[in-house]
PDB file of N, CA, C, O and CB in Angstrom:
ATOM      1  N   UNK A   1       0.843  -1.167   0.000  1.00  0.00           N
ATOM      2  CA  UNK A   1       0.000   0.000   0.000  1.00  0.00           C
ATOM      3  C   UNK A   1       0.895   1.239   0.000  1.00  0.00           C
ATOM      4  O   UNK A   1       1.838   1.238   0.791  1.00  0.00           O
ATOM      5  CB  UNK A   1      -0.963  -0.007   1.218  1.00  0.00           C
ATOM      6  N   UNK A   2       0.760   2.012  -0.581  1.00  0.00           N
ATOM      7  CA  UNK A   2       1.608   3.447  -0.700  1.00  0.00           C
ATOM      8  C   UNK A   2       0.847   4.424   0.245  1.00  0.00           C
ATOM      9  O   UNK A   2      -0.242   4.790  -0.198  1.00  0.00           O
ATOM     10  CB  UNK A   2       1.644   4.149  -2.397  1.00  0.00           C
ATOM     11  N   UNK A   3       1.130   4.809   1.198  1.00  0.00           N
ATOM     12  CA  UNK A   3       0.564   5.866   2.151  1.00  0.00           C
ATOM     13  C   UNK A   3       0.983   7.163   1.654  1.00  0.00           C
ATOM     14  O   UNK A   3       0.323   8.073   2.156  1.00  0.00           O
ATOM     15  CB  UNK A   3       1.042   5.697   3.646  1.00  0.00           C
ATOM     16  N   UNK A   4       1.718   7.476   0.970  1.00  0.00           N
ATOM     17  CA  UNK A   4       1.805   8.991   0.040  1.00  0.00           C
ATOM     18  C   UNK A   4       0.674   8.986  -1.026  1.00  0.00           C
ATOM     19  O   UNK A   4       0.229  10.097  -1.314  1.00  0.00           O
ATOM     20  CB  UNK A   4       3.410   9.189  -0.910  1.00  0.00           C
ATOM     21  N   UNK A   5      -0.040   7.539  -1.871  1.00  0.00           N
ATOM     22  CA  UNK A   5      -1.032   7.973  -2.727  1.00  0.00           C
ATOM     23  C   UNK A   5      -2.257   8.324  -1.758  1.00  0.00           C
ATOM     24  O   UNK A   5      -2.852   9.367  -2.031  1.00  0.00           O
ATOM     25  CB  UNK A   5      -1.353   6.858  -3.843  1.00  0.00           C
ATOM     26  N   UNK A   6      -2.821   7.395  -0.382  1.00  0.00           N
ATOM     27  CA  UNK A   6      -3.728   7.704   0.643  1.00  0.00           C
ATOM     28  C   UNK A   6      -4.095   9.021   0.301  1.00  0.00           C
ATOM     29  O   UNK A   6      -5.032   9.635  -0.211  1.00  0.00           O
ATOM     30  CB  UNK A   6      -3.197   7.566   2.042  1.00  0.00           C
ATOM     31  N   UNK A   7      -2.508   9.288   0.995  1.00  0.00           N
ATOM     32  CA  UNK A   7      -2.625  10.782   1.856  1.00  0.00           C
ATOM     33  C   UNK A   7      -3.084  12.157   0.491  1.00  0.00           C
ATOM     34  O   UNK A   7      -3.849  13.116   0.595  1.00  0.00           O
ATOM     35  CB  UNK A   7      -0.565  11.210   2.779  1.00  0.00           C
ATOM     36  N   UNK A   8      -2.383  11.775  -0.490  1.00  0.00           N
ATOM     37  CA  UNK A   8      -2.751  12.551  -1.653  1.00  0.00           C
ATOM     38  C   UNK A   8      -4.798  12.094  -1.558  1.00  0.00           C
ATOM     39  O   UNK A   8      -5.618  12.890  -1.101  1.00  0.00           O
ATOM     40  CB  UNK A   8      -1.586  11.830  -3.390  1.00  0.00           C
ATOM     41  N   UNK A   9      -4.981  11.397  -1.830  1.00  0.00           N
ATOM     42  CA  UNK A   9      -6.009  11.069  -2.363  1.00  0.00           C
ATOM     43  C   UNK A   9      -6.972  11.518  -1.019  1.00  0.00           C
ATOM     44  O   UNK A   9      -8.170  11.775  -1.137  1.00  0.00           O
ATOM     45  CB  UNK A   9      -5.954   9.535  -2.939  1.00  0.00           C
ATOM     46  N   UNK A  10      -6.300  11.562   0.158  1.00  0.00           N
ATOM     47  CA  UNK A  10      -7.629  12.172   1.389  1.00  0.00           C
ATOM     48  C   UNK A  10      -7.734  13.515   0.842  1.00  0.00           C
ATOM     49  O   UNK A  10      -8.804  13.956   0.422  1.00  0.00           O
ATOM     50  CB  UNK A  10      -7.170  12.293   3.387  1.00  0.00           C
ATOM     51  N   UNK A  11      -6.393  14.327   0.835  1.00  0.00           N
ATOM     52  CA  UNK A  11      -6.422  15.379   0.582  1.00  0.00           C
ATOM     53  C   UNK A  11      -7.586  15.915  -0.270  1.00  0.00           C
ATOM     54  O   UNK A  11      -8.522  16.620   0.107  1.00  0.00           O
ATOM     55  CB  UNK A  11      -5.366  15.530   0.194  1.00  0.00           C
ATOM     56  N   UNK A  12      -7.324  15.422  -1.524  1.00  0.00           N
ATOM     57  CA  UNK A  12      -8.095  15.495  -3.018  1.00  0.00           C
ATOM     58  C   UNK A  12      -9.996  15.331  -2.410  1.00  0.00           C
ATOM     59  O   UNK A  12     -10.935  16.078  -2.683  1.00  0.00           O
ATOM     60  CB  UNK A  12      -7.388  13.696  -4.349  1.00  0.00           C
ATOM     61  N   UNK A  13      -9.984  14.232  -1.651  1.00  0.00           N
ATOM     62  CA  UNK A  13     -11.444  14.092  -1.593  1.00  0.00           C
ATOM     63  C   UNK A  13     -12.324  15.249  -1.211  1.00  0.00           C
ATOM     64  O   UNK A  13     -13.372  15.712  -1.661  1.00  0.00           O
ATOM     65  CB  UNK A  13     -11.726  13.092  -0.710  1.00  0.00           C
ATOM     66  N   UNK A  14     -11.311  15.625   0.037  1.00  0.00           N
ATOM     67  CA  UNK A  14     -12.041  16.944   0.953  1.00  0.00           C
ATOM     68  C   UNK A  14     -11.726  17.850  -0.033  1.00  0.00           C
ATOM     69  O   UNK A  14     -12.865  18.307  -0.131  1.00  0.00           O
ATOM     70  CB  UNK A  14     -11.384  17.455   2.633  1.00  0.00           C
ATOM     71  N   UNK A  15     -11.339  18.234  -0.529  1.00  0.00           N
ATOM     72  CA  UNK A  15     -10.709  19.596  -1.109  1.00  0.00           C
ATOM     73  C   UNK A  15     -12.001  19.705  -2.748  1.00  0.00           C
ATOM     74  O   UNK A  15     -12.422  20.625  -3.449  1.00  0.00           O
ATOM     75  CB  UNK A  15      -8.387  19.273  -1.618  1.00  0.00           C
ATOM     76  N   UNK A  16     -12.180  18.284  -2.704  1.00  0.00           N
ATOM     77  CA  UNK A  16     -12.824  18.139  -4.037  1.00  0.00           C
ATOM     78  C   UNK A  16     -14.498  18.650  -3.651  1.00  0.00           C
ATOM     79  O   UNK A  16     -15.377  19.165  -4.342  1.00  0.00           O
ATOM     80  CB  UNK A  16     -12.648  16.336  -4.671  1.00  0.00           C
ATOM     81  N   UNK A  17     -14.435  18.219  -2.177  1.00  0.00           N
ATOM     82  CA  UNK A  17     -15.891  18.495  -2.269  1.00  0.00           C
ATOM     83  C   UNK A  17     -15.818  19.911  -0.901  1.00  0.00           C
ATOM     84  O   UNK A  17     -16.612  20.037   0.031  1.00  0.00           O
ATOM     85  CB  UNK A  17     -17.052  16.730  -1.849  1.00  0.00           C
ATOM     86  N   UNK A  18     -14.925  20.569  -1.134  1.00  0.00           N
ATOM     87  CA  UNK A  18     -15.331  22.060  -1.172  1.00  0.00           C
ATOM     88  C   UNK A  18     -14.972  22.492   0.873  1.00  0.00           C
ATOM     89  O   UNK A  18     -15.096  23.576   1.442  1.00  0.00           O
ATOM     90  CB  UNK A  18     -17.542  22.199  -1.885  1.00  0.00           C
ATOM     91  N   UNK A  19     -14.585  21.309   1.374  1.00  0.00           N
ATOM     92  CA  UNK A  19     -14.405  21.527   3.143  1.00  0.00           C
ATOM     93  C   UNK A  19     -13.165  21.739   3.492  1.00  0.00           C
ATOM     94  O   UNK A  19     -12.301  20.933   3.147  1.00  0.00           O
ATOM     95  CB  UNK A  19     -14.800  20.293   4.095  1.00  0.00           C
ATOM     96  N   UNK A  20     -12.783  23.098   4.396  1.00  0.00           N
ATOM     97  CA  UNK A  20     -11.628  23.153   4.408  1.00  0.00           C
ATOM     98  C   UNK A  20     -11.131  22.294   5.592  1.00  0.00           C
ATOM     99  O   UNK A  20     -11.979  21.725   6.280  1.00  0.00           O
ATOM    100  CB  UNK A  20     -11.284  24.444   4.368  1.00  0.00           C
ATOM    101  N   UNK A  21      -9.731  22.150   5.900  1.00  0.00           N
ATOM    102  CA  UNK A  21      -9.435  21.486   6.424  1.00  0.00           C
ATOM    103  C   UNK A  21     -10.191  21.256   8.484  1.00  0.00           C
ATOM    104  O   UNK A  21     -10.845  20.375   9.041  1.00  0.00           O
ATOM    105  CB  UNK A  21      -8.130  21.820   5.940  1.00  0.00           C
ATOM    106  N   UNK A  22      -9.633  22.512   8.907  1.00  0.00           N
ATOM    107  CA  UNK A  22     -10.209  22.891  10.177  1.00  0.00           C
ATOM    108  C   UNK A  22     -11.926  22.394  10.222  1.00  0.00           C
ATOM    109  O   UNK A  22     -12.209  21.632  11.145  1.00  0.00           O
ATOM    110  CB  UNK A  22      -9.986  24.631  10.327  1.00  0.00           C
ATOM    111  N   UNK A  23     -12.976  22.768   9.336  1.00  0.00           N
ATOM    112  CA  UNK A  23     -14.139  22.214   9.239  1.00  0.00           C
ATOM    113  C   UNK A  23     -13.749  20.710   9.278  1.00  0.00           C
ATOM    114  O   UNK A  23     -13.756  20.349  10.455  1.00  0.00           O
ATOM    115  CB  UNK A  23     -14.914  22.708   8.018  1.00  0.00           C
ATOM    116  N   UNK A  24     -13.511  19.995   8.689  1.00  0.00           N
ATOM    117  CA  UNK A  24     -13.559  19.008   8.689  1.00  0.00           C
ATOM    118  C   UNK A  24     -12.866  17.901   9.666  1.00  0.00           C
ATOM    119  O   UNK A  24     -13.046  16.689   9.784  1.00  0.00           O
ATOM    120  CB  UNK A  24     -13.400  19.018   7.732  1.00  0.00           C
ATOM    121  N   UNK A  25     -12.079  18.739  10.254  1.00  0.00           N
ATOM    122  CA  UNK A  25     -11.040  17.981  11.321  1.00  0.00           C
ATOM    123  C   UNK A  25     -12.497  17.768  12.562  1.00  0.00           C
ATOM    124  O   UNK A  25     -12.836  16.683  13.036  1.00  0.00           O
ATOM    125  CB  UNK A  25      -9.246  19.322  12.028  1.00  0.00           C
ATOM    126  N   UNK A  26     -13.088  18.987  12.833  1.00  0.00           N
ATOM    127  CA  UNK A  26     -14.049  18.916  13.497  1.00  0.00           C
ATOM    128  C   UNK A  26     -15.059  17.895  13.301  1.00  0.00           C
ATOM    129  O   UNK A  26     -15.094  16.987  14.131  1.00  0.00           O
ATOM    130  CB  UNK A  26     -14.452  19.927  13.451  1.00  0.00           C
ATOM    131  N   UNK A  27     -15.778  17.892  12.468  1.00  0.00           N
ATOM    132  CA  UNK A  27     -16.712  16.987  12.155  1.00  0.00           C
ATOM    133  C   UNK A  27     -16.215  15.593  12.350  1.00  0.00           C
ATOM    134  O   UNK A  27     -16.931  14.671  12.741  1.00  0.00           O
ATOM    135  CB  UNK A  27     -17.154  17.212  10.851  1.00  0.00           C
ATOM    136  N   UNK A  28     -14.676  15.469  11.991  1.00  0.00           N
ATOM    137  CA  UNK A  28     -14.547  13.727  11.807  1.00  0.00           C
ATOM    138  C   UNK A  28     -13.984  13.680  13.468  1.00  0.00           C
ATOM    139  O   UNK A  28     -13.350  12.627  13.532  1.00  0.00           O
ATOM    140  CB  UNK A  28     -13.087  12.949  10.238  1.00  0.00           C
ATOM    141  N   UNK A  29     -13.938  14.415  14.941  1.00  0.00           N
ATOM    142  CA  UNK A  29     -13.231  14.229  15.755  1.00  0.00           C
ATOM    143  C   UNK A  29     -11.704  14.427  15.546  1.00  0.00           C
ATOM    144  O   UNK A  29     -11.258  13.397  16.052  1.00  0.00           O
ATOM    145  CB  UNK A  29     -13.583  13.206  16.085  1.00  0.00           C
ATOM    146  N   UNK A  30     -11.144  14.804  15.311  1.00  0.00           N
ATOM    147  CA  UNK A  30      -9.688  15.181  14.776  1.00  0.00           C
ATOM    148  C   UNK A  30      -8.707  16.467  14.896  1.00  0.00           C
ATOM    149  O   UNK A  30      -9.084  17.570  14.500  1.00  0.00           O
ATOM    150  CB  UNK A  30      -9.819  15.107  13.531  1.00  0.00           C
ATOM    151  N   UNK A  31      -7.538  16.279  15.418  1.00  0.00           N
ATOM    152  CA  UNK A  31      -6.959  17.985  15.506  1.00  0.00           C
ATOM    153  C   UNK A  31      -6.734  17.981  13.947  1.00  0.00           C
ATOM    154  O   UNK A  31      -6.656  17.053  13.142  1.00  0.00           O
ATOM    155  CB  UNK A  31      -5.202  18.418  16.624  1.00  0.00           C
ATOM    156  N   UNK A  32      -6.638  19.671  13.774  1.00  0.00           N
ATOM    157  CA  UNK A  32      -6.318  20.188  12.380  1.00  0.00           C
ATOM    158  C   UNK A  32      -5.156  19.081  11.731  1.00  0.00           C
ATOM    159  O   UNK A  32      -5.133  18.225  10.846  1.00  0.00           O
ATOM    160  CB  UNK A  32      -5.669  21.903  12.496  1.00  0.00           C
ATOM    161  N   UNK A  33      -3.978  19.805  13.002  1.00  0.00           N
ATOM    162  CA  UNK A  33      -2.365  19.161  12.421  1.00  0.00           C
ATOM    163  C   UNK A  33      -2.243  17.747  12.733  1.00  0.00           C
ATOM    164  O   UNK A  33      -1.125  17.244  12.625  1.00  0.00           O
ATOM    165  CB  UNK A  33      -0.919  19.895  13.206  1.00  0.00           C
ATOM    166  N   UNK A  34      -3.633  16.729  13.259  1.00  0.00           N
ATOM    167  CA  UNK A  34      -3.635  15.225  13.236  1.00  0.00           C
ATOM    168  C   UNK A  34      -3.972  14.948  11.338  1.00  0.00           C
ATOM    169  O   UNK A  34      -3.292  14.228  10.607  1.00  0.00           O
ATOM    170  CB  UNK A  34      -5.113  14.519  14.545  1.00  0.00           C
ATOM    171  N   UNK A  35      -5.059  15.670  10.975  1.00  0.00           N
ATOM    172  CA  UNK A  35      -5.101  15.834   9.708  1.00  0.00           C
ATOM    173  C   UNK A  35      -4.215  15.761   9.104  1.00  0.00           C
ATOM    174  O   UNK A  35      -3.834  14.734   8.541  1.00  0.00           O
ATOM    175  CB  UNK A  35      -5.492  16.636   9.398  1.00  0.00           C
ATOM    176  N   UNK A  36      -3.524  17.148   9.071  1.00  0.00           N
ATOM    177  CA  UNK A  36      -2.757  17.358   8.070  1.00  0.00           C
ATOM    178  C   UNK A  36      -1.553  16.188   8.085  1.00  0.00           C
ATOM    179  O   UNK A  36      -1.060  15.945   6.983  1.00  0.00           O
ATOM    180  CB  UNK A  36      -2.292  18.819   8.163  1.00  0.00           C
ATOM    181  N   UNK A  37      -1.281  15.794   8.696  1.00  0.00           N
ATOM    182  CA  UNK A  37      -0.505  14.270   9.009  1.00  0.00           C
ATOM    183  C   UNK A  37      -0.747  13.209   8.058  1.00  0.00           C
ATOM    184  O   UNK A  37       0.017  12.544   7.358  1.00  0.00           O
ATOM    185  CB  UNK A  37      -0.972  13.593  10.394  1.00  0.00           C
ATOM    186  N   UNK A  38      -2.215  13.219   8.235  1.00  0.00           N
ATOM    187  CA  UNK A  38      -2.794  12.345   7.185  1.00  0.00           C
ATOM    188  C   UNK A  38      -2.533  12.082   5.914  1.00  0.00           C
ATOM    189  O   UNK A  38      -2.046  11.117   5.324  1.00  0.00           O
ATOM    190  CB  UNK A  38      -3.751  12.580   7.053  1.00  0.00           C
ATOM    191  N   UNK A  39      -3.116  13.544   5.473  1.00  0.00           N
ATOM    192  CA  UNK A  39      -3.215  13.897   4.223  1.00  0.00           C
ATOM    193  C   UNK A  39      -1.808  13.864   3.534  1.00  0.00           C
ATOM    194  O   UNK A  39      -1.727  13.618   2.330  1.00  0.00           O
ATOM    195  CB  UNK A  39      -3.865  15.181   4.174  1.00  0.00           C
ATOM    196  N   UNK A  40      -0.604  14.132   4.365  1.00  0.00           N
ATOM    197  CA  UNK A  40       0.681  14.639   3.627  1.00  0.00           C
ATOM    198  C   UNK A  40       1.521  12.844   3.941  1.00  0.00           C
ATOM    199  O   UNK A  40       2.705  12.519   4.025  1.00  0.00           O
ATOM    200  CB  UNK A  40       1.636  16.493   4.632  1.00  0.00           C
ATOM    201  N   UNK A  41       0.120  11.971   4.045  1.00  0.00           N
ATOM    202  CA  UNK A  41       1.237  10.558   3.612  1.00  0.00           C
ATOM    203  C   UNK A  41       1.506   9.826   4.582  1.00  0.00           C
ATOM    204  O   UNK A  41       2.341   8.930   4.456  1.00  0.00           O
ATOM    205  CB  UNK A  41       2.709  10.851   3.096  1.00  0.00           C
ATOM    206  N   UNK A  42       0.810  10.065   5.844  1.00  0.00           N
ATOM    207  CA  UNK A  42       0.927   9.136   7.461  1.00  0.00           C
ATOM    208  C   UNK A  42      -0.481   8.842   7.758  1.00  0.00           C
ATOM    209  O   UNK A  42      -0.921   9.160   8.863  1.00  0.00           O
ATOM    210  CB  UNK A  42       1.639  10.113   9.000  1.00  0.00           C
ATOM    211  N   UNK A  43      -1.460   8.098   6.629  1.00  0.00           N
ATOM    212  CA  UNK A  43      -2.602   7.857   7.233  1.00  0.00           C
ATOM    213  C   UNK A  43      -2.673   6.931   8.146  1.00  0.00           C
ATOM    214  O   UNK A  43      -1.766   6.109   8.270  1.00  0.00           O
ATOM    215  CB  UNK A  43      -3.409   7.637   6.476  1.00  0.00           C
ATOM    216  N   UNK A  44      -3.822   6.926   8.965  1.00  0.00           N
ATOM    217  CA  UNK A  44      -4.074   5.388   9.673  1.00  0.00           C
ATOM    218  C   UNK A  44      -5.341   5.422   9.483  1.00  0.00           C
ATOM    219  O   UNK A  44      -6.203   6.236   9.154  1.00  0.00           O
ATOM    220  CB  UNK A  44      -3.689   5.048  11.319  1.00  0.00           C
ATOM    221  N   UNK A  45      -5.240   4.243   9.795  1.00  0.00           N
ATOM    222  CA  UNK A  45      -6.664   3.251   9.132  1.00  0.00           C
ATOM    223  C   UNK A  45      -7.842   3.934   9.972  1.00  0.00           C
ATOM    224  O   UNK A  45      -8.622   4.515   9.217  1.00  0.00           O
ATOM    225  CB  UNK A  45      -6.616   1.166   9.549  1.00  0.00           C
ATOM    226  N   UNK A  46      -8.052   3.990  10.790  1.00  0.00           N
ATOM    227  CA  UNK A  46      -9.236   4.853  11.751  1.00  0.00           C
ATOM    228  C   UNK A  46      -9.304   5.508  10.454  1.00  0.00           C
ATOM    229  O   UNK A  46     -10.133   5.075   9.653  1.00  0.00           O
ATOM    230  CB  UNK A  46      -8.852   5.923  13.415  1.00  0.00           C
ATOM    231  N   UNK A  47      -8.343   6.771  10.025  1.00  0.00           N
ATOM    232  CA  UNK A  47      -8.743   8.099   9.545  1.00  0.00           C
ATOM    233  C   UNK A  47      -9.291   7.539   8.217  1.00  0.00           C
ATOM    234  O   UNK A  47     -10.476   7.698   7.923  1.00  0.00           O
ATOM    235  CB  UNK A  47      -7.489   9.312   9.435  1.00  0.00           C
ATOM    236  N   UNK A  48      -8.613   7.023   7.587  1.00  0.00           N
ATOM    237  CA  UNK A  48      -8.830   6.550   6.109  1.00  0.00           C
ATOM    238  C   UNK A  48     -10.552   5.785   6.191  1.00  0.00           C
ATOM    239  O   UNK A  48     -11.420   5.771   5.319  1.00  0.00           O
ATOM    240  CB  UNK A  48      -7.340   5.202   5.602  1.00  0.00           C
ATOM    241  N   UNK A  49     -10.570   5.235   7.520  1.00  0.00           N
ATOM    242  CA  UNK A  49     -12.003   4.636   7.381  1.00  0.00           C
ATOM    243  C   UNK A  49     -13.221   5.743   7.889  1.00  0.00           C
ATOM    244  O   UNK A  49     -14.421   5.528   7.714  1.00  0.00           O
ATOM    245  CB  UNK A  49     -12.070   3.176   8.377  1.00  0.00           C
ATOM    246  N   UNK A  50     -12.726   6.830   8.479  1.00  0.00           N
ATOM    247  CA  UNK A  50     -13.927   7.795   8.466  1.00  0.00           C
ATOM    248  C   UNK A  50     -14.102   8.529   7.276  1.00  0.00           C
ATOM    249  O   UNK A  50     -15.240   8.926   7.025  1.00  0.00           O
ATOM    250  CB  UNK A  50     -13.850   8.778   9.518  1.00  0.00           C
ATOM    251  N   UNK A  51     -12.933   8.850   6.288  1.00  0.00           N
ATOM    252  CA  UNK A  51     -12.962   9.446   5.043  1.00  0.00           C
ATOM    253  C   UNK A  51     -13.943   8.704   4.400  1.00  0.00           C
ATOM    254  O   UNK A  51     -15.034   9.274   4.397  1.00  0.00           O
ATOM    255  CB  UNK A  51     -11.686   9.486   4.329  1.00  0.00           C
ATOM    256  N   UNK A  52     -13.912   7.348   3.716  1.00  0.00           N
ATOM    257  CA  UNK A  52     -14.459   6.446   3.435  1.00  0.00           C
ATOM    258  C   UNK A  52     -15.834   6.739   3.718  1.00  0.00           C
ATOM    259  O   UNK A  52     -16.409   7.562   3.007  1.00  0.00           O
ATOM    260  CB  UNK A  52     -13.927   5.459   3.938  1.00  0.00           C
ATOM    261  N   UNK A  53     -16.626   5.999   4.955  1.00  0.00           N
ATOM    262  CA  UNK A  53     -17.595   6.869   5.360  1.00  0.00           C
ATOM    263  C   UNK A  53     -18.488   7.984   5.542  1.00  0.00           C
ATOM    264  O   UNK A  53     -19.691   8.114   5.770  1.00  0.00           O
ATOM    265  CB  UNK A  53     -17.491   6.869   5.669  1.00  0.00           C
ATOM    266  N   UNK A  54     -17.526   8.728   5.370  1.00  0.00           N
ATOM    267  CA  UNK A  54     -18.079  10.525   5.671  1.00  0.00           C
ATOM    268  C   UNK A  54     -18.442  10.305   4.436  1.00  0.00           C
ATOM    269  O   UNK A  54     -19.642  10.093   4.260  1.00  0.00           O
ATOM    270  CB  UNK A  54     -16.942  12.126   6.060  1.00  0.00           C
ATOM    271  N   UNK A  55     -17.515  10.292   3.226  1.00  0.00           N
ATOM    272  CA  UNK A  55     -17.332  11.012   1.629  1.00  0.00           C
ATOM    273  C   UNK A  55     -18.053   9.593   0.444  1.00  0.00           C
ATOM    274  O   UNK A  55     -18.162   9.526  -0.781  1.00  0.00           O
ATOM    275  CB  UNK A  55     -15.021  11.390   1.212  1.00  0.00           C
ATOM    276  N   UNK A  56     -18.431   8.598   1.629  1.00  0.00           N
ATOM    277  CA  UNK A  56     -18.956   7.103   0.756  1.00  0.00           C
ATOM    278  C   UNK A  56     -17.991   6.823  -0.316  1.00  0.00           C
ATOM    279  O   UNK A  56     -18.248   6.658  -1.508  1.00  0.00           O
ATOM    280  CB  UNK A  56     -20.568   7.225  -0.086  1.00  0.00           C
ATOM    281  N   UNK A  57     -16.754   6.789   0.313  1.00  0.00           N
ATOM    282  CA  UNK A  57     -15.720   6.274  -0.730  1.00  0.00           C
ATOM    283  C   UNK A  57     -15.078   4.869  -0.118  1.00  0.00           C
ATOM    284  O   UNK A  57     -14.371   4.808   0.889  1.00  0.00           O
ATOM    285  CB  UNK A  57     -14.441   7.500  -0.998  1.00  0.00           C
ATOM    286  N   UNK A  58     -15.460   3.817  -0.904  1.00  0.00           N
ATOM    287  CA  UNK A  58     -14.548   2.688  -0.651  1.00  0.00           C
ATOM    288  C   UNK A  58     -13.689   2.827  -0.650  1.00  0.00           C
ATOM    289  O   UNK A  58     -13.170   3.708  -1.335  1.00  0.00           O
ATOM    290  CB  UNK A  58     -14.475   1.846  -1.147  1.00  0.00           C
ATOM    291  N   UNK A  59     -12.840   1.797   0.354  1.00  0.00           N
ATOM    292  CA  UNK A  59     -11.449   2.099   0.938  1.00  0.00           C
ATOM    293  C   UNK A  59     -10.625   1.304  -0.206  1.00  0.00           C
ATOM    294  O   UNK A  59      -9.410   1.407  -0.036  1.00  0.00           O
ATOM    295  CB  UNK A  59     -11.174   1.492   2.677  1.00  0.00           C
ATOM    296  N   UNK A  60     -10.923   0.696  -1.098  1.00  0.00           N
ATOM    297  CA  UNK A  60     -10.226  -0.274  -3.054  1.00  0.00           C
ATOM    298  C   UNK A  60     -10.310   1.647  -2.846  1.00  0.00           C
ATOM    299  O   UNK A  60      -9.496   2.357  -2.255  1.00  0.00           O
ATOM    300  CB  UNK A  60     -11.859  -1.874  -5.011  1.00  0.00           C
ATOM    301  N   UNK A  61     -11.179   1.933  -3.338  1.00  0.00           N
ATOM    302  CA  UNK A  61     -10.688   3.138  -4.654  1.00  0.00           C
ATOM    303  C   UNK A  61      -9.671   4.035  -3.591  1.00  0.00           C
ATOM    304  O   UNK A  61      -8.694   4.443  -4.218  1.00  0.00           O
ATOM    305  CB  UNK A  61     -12.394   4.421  -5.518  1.00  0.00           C
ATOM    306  N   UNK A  62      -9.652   4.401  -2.298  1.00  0.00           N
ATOM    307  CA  UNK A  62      -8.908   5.446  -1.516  1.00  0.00           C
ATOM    308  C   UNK A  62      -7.331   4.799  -1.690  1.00  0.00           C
ATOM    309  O   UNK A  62      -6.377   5.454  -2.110  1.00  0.00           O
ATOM    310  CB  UNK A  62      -9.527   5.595   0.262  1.00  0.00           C
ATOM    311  N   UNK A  63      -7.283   3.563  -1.328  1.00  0.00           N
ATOM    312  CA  UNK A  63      -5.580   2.812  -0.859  1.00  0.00           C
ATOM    313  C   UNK A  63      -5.551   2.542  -2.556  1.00  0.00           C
ATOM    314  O   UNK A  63      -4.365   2.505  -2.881  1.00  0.00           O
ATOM    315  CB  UNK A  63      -5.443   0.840   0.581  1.00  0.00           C
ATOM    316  N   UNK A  64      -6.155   2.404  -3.374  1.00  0.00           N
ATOM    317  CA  UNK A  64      -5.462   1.756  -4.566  1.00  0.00           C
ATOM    318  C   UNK A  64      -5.978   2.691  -6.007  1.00  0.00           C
ATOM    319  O   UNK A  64      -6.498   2.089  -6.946  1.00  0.00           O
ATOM    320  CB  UNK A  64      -5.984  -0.057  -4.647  1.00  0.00           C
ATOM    321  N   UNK A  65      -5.867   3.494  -6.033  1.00  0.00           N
ATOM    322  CA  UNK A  65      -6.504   4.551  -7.392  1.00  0.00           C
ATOM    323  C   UNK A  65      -6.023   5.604  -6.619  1.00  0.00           C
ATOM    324  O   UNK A  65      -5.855   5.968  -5.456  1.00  0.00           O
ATOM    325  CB  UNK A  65      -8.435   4.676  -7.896  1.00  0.00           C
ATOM    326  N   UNK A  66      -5.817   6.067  -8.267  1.00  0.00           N
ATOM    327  CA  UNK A  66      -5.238   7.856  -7.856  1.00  0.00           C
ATOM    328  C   UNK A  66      -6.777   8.470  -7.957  1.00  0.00           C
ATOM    329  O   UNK A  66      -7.424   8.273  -8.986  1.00  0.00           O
ATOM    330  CB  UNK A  66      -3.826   8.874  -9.379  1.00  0.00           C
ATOM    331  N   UNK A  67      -7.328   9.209  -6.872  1.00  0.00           N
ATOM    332  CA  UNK A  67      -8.444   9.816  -7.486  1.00  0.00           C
ATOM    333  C   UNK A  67      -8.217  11.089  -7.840  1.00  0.00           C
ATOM    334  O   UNK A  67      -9.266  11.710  -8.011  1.00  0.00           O
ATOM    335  CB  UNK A  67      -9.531   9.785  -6.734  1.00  0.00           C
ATOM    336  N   UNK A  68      -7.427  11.589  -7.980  1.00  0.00           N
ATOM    337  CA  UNK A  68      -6.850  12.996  -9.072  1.00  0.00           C
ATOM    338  C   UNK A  68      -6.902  12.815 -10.734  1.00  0.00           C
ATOM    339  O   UNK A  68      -7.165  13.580 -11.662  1.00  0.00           O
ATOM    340  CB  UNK A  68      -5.016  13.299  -8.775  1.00  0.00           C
ATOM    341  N   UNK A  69      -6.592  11.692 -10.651  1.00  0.00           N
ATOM    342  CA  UNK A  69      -6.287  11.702 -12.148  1.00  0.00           C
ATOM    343  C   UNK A  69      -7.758  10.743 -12.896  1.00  0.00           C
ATOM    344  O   UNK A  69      -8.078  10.741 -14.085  1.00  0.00           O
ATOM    345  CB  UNK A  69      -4.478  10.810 -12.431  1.00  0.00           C
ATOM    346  N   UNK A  70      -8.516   9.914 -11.622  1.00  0.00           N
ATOM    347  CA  UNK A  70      -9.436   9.315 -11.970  1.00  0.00           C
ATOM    348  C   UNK A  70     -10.812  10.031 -11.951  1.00  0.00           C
ATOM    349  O   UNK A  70     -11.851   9.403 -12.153  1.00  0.00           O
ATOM    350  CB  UNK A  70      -9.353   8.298 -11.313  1.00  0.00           C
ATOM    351  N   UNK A  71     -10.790  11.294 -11.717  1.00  0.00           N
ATOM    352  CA  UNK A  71     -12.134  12.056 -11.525  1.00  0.00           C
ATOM    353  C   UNK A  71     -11.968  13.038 -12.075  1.00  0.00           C
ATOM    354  O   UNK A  71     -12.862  13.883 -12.113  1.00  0.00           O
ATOM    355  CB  UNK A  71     -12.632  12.370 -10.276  1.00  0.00           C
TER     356      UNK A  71
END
């Protein structure tokens, strides 16, 4: 599993659908800079599975597809 495509691809999701980061750290339980952790390529599975959830993205397309280049 590549945790730099994850973290790209959390990034991309939120950003795609318009929430900035701080909003969203809130909503999922999360500090800002636990986020930004995430996103820049240190996911963990908790986070990756509330993304999933929140954004109804299977965790095949999050760990294994670029969704930048696929949307």
């Amino acid at each position: 599993m590549d945790s730099k495509l994850i973290g790209r691809n959390l990034k991309h999701i939120r950003i795609s659908k318009g929430i900035k980061r701080d909003d969203f750290s809130e909503k999922i339980n999360l500090s800002s800079a636990c986020l930004a952790k995430q996103e820049q390529g240190n996911p963990a599975l908790n986070v990756v599975i509330r993304y999933s959830k929140y954004f109804n993205i299977s965790l095949d397309d999050i760990c294994h597809k670029d969704l930048k280049i696929n949307n």
